[in-house]
SELO-271392 format. One record per atom (N, C-alpha, C): x, y, z; residue in one letter. Coordinates in steps of 0.05 Angstrom, whole numbers, padded with zeros to 5 digits, always signed. Layout:
! SELO-271392
XYZA/...
This chain:
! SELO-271392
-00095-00649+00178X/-00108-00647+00152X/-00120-00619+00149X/-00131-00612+00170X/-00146-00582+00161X/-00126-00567+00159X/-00105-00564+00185X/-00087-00543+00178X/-00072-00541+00162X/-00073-00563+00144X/-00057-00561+00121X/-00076-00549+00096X/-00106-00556+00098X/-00120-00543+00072X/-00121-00508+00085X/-00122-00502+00111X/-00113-00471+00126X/-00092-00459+00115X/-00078-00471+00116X/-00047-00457+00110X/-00052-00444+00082X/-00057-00447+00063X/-00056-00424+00042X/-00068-00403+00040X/-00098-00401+00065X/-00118-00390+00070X/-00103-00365+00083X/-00092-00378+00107X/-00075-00357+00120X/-00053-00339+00112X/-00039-00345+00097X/-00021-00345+00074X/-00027-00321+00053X/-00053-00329+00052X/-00072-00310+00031X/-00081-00282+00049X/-00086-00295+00075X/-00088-00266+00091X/-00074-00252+00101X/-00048-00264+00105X/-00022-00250+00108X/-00006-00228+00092X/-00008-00238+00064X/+00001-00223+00050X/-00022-00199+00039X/-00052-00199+00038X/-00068-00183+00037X/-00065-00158+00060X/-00062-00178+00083X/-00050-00154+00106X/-00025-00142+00106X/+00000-00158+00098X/+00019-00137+00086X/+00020-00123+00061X/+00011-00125+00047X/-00001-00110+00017X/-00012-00084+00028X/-00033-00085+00046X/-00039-00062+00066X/-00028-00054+00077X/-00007-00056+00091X/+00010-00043+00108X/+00044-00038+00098X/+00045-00046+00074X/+00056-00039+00050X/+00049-00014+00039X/+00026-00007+00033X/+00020+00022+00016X/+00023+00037+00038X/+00010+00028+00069X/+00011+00046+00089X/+00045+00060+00102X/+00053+00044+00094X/+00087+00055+00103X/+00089+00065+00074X/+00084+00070+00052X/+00088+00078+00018X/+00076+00108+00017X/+00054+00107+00032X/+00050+00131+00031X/+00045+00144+00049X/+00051+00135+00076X/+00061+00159+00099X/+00077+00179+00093X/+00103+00164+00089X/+00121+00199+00084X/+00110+00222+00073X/+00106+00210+00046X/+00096+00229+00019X/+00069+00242+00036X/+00048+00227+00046X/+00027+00239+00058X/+00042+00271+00080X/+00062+00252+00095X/+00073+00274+00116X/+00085+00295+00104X/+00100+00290+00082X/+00115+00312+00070X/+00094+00341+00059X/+00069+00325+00052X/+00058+00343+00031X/+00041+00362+00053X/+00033+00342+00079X/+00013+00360+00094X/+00042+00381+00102X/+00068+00376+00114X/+00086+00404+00118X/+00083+00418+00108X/+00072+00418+00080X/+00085+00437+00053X/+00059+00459+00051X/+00034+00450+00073X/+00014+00463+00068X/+00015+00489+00088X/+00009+00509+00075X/+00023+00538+00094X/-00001+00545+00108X/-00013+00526+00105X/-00043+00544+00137X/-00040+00520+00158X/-00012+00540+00166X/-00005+00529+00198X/-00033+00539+00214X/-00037+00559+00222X/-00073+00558+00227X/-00082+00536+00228X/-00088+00533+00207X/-00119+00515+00201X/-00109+00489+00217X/-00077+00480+00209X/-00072+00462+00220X/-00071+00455+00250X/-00059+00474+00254X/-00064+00479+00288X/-00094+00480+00305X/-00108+00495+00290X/-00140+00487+00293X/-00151+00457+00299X/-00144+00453+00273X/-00152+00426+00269X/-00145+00407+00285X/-00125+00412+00292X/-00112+00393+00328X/-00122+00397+00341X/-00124+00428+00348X/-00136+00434+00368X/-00165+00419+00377X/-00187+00416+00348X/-00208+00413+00350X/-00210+00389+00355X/-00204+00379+00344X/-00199+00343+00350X/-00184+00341+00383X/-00169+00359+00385X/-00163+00336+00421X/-00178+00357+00438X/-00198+00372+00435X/-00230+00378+00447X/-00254+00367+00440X/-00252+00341+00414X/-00263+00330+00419X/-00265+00304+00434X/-00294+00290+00444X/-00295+00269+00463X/-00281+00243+00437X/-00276+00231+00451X/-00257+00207+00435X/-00271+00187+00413X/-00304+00194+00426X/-00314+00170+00410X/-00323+00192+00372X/-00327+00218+00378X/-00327+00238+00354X/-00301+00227+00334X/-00277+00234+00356X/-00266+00225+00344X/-00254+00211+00312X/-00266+00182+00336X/-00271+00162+00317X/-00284+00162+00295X/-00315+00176+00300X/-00333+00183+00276X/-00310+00202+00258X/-00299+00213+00262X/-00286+00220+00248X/-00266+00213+00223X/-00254+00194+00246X/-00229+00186+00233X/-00241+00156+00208X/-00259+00142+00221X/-00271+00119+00196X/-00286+00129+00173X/-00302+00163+00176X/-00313+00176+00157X/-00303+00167+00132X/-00280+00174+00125X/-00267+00177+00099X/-00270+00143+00085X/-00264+00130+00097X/-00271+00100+00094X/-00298+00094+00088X/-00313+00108+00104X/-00339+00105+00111X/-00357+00109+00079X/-00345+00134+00067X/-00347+00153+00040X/-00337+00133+00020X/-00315+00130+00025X/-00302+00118+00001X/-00310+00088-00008X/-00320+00063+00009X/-00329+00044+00012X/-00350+00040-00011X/-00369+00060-00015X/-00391+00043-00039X/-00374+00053-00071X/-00363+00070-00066X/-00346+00078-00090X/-00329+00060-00102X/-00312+00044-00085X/-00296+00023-00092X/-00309+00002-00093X/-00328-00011-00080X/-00349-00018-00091X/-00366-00018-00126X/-00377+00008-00124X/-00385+00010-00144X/-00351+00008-00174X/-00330+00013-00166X/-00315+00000-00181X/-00307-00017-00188X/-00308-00040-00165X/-00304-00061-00174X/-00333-00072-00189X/-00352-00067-00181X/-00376-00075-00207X/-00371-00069-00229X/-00368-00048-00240X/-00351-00037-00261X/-00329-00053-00274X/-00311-00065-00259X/-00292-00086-00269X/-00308-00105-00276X/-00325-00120-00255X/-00339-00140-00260X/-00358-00144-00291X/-00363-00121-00289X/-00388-00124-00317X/-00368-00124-00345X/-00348-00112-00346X/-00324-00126-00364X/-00337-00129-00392X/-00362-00115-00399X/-00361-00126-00428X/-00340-00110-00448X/-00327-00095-00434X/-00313-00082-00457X/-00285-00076-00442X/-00262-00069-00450X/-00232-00081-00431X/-00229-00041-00424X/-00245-00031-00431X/-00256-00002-00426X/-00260-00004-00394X/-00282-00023-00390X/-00294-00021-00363X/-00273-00039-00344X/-00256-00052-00346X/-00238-00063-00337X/-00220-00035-00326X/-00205-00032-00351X/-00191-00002-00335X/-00211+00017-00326X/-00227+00024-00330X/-00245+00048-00309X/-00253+00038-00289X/-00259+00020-00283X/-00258+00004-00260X/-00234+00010-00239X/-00218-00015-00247X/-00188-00010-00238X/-00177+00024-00231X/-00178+00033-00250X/-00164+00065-00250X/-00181+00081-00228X/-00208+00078-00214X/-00222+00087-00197X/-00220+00076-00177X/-00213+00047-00172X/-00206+00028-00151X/-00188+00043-00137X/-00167+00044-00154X/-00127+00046-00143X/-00135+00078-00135X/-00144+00094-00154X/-00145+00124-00137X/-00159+00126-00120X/-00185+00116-00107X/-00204+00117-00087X/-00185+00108-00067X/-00170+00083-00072X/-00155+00062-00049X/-00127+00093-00039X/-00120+00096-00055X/-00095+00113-00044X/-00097+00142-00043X/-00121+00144-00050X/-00122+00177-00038X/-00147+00163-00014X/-00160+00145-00005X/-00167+00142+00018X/-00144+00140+00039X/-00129+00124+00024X/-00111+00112+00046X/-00090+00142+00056X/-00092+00157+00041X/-00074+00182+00046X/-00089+00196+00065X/-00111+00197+00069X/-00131+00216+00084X/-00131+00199+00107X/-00133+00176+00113X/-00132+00161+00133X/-00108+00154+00149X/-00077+00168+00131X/-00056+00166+00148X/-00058+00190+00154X/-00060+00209+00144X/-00061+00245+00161X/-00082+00243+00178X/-00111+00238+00183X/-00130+00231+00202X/-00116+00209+00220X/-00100+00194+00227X/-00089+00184+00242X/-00071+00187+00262X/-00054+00202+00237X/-00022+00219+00250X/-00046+00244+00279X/-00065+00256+00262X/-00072+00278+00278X/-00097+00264+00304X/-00105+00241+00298X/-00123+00239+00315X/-00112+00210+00335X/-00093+00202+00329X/-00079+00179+00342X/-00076+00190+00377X/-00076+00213+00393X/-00072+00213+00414X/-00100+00215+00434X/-00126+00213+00406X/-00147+00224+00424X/-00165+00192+00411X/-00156+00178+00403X/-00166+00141+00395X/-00153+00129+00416X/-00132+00133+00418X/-00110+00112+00446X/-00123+00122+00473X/-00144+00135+00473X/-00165+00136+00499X/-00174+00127+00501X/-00186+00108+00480X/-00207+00084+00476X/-00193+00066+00489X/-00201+00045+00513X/-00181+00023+00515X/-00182+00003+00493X/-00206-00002+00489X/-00209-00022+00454X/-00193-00016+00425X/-00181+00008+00428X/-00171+00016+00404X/-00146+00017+00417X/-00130+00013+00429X/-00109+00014+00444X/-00102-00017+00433X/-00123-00031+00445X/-00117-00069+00439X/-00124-00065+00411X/-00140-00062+00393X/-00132-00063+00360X/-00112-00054+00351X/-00098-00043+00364X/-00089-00016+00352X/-00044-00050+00363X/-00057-00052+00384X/-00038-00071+00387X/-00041-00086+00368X/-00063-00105+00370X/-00064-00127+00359X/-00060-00135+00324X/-00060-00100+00320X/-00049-00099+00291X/-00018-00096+00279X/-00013-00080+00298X/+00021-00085+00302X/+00025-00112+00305X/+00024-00135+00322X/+00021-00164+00330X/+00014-00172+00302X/-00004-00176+00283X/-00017-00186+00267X/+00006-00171+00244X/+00017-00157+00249X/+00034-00152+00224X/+00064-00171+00229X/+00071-00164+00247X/+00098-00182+00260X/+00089-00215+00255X/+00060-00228+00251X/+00046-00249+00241X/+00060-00264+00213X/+00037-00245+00201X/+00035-00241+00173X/+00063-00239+00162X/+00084-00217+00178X/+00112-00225+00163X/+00122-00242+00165X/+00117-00262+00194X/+00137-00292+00188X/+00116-00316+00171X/+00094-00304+00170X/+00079-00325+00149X/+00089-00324+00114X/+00095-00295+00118X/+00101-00303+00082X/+00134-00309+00078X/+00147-00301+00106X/+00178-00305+00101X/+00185-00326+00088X/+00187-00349+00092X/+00191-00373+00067X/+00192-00366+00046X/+00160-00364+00039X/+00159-00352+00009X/+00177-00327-00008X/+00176-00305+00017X/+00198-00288+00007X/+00225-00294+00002X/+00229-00316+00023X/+00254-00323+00017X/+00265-00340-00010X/+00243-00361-00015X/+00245-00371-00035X/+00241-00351-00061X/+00226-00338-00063X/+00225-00319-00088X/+00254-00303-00085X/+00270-00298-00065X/+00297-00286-00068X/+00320-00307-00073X/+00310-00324-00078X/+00336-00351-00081X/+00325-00349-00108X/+00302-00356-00130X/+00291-00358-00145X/+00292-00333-00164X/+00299-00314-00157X/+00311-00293-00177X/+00333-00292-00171X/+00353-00293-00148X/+00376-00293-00145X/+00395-00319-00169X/+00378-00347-00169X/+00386-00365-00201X/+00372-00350-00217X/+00359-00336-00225X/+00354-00322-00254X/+00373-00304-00259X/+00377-00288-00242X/+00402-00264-00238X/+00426-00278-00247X/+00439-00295-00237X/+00456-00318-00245X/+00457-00332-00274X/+00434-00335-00282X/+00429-00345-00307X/+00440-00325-00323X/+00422-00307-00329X/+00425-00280-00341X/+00438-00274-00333X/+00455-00263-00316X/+00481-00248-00322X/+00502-00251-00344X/+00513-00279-00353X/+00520-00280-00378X/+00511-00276-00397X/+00490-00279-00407X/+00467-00270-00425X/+00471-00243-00428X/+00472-00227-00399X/+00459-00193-00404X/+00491-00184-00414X/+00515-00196-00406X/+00540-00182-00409X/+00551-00193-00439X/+00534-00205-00453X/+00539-00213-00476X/+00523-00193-00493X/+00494-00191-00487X/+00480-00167-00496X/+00491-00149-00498X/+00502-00133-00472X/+00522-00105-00472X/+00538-00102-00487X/+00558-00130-00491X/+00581-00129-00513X/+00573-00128-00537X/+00543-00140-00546X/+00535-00144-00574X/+00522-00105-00582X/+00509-00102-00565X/+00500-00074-00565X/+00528-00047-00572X/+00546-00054-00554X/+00569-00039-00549X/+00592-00041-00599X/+00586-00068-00595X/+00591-00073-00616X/+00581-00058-00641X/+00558-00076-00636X/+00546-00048-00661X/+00539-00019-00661X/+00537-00010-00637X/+00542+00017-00627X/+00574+00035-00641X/+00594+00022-00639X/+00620+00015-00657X/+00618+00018-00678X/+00595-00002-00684X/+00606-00006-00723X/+00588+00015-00731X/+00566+00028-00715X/+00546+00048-00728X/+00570+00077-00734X/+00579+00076-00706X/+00599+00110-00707X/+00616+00102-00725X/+00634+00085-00729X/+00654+00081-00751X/+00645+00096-00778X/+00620+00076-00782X/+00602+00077-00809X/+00590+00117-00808X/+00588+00126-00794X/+00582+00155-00792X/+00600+00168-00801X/+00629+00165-00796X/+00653+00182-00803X/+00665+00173-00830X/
């Protein structure tokens, strides 16, 4: 009985944790591409440098900072959604949410990429650092069903519509026809 009123709970946290680790594979590349593109090899090299001279637990202060910053902000946006008297504060809300969330989350995959060899000293961050990989390999067979069913479930819509959409084309294609005719 419980694990059955659990199961949507989990379900709910599964896909919140792949939703997260969704943007995080979304915007690695683009993160990686753009820090290449930045020409103060210097600074960059520094900046390695300084980080794997520092002690591991700096590090860390380091690397949660940006989180650390960004936290009452997104915060204070979602209050902003919340107070809603006007569909104004809804989008300024929202529109501060999503850019705080992905330009955090961009700073926190380049602070990662660069400080990932001097965190894996930590033995505790070593086991999070597992146990989140584990917790993702989780979370994907928890929502697999569901994904699967939503791909059978547009796959009969797809099905449906396809006659529909190839009748549209022909009806479009048609009067597309009778328009050029009517031009000449």
């Amino acid at each position: 009985m419980v694990r059955k009123i659990l199961k949507p709970l989990w379900v709910l946290l599964a896909l919140l944790f792949l939703l997260e680790a969704w943007l995080w594979d979304l915007i690695a590349p683009p993160v990686s591409r753009l820090v290449a593109l930045i020409p103060w090899q210097r600074f960059k090299a520094w900046l390695t440098a300084g980080i794997g001279a520092m002690p591991a637990a700096w590090v860390l202060a380091l690397f949660v900072l940006p989180d650390a910053v960004l936290f009452p902000i997104k915060l204070g946006a979602l209050w902003v959604v919340a107070q809603g008297q006007f569909a104004g504060h809804a989008v300024i809300g929202m529109g501060v949410f999503v850019i705080t969330k992905i330009s955090g989350l961009a700073v926190t995959v380049f602070l990662f990429d660069v400080c990932r060899p001097k965190l894996m000293e930590l033995a505790w961050f070593c086991k999070v650092y597992d146990w989140v990989l584990q917790a993702r390999v989780w979370a994907g067979l928890q929502v697999a069903p569901i994904r699967e069913e939503i791909r059978m479930v547009l796959g009969r819509i797809k099905l449906f519509l396809s006659p529909t959409r190839a009748t549209v084309i022909r009806l479009i294609e048609r009067i597309r026809s009778k328009m050029h005719h009517r031009g000449h």
